[in-house]
DSSP file (Angstrom, degrees, kcal/mol; ACC not computed):
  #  RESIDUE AA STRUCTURE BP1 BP2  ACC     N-H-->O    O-->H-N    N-H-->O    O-->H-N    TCO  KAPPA ALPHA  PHI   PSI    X-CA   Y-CA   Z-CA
    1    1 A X              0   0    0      0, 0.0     2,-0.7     0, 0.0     0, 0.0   0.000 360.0 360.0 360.0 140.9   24.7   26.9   -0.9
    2    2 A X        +     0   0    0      1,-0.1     0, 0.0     0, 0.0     0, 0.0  -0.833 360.0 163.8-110.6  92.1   22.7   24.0   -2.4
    3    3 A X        -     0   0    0     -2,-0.7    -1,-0.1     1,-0.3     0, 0.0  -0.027  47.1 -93.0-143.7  71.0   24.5   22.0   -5.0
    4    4 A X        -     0   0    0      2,-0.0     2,-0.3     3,-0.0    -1,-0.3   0.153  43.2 -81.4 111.1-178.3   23.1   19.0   -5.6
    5    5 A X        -     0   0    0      1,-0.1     5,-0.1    39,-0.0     6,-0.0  -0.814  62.0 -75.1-105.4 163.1   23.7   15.1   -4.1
    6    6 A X        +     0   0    0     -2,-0.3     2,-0.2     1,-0.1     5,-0.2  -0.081  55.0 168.8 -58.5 166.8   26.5   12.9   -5.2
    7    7 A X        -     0   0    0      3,-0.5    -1,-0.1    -3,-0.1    -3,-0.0  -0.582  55.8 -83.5-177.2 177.4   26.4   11.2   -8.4
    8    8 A X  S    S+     0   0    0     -2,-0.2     3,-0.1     1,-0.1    24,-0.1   0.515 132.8  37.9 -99.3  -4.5   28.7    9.3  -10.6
    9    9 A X  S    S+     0   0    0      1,-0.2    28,-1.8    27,-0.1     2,-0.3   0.733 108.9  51.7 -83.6 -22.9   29.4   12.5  -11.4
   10   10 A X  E     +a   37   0A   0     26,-0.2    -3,-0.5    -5,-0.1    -1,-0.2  -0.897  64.0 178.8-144.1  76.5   29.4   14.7   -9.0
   11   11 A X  E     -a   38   0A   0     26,-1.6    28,-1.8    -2,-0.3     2,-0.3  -0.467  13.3-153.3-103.2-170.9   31.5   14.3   -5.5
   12   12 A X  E     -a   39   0A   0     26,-0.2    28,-0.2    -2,-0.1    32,-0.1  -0.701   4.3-169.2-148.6 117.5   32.3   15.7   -2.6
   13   13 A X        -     0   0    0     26,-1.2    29,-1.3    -2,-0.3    28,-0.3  -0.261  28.7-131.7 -88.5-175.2   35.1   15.7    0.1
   14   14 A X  S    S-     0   0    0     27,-0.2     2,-0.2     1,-0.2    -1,-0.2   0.538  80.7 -31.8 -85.1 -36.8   35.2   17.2    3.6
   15   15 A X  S    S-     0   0    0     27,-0.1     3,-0.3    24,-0.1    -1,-0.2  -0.985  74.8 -72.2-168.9-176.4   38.9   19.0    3.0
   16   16 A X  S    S+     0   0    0     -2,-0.2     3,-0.2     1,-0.2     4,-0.2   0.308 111.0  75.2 -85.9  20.9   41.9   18.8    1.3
   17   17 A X  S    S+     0   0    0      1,-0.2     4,-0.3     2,-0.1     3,-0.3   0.560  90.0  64.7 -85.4  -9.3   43.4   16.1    3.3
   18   18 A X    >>  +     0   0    0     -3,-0.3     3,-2.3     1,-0.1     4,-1.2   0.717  66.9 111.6 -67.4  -8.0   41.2   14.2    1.4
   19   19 A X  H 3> S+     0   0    0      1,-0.3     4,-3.3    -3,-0.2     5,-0.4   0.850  75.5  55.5 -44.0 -59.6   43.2   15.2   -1.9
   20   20 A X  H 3> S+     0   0    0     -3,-0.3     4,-0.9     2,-0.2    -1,-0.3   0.927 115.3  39.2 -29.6 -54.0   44.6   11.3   -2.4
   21   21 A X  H X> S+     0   0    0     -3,-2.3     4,-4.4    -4,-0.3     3,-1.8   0.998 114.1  55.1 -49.3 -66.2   41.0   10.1   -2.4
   22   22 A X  H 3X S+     0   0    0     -4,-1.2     4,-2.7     1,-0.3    -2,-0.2   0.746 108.8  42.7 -35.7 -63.1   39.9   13.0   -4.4
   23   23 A X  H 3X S+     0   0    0     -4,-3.3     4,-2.6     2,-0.2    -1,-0.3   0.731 117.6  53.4 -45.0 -32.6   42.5   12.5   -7.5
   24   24 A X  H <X S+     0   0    0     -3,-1.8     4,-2.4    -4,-0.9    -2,-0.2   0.940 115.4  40.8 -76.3 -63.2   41.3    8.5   -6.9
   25   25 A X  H >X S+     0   0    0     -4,-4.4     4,-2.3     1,-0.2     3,-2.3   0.964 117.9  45.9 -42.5 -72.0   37.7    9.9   -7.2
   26   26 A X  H 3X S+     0   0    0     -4,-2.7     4,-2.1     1,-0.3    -2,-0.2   0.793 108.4  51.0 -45.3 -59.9   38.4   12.1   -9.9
   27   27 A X  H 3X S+     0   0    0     -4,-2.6     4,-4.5     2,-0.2    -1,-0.3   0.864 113.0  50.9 -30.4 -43.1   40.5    9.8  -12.2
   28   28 A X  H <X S+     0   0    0     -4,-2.4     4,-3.7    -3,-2.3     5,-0.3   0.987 106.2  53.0 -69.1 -42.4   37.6    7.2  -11.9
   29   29 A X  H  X S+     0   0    0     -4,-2.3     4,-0.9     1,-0.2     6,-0.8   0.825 104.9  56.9 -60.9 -33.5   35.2    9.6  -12.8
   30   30 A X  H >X S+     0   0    0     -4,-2.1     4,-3.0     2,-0.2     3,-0.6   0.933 110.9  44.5 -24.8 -77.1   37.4   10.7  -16.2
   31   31 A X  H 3< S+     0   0    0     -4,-4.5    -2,-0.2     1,-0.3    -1,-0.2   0.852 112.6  44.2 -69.7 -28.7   37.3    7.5  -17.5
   32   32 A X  H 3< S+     0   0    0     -4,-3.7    -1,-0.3    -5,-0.2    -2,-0.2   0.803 132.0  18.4 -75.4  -9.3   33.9    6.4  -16.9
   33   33 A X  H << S-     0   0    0     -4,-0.9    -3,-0.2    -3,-0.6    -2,-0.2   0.334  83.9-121.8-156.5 -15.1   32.4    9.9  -18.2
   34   34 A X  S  < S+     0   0    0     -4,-3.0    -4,-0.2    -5,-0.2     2,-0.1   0.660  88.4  11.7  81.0 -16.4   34.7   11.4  -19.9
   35   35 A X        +     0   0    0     -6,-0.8     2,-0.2    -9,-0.1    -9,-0.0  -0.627  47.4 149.3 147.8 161.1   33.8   14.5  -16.7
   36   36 A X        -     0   0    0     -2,-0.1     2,-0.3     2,-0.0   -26,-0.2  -0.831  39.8 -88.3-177.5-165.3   32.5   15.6  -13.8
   37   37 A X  E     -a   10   0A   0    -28,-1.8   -26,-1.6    -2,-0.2     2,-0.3  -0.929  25.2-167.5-135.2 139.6   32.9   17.9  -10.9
   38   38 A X  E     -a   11   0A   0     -2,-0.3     2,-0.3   -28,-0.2   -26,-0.2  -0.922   8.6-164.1-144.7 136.4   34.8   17.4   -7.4
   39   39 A X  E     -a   12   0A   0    -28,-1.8   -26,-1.2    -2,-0.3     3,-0.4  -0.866  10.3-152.9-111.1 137.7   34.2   19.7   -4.7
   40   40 A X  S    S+     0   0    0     -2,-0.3   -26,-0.2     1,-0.2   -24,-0.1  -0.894  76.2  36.9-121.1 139.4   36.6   20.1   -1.2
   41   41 A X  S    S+     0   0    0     -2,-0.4     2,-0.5   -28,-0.3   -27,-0.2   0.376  74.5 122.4  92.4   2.9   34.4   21.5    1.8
   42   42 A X        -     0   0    0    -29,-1.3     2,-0.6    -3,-0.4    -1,-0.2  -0.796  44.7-156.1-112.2 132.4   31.7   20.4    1.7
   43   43 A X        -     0   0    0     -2,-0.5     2,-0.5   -29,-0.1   -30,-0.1  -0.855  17.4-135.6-102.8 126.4   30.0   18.4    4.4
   44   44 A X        -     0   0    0     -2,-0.6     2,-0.7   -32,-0.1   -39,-0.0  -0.727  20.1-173.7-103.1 133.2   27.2   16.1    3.7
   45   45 A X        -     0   0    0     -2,-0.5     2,-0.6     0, 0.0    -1,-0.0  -0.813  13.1-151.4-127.3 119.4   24.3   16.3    6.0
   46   46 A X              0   0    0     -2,-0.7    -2,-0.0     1,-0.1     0, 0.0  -0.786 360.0 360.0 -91.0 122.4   21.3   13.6    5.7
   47   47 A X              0   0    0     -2,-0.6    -1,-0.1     0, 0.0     0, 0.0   0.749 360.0 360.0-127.4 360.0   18.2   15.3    6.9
């Protein structure tokens, strides 16, 4: 499934042991924007 690269909107962790980060991420993203998306499972592959 293809959704999209990261963004100031739009991140993505590796699992949910990331969850600390994630809420970190998430928060930041709130205030600057007002919203956004964060996704757990996703692996980011440069090709």
């Amino acid at each position: 499934m293809k959704i999209g690269t990261e963004n100031e909107k739009l991140e993505f962790k590796k699992t949910t042991s990331e969850l600390k980060e994630g809420v970190i991420s998430m928060a930041a993203i709130l205030n600057k924007h007002g919203g956004g998306e964060l996704y757990f499972g996703v692996l980011m592959t440069v090709r």
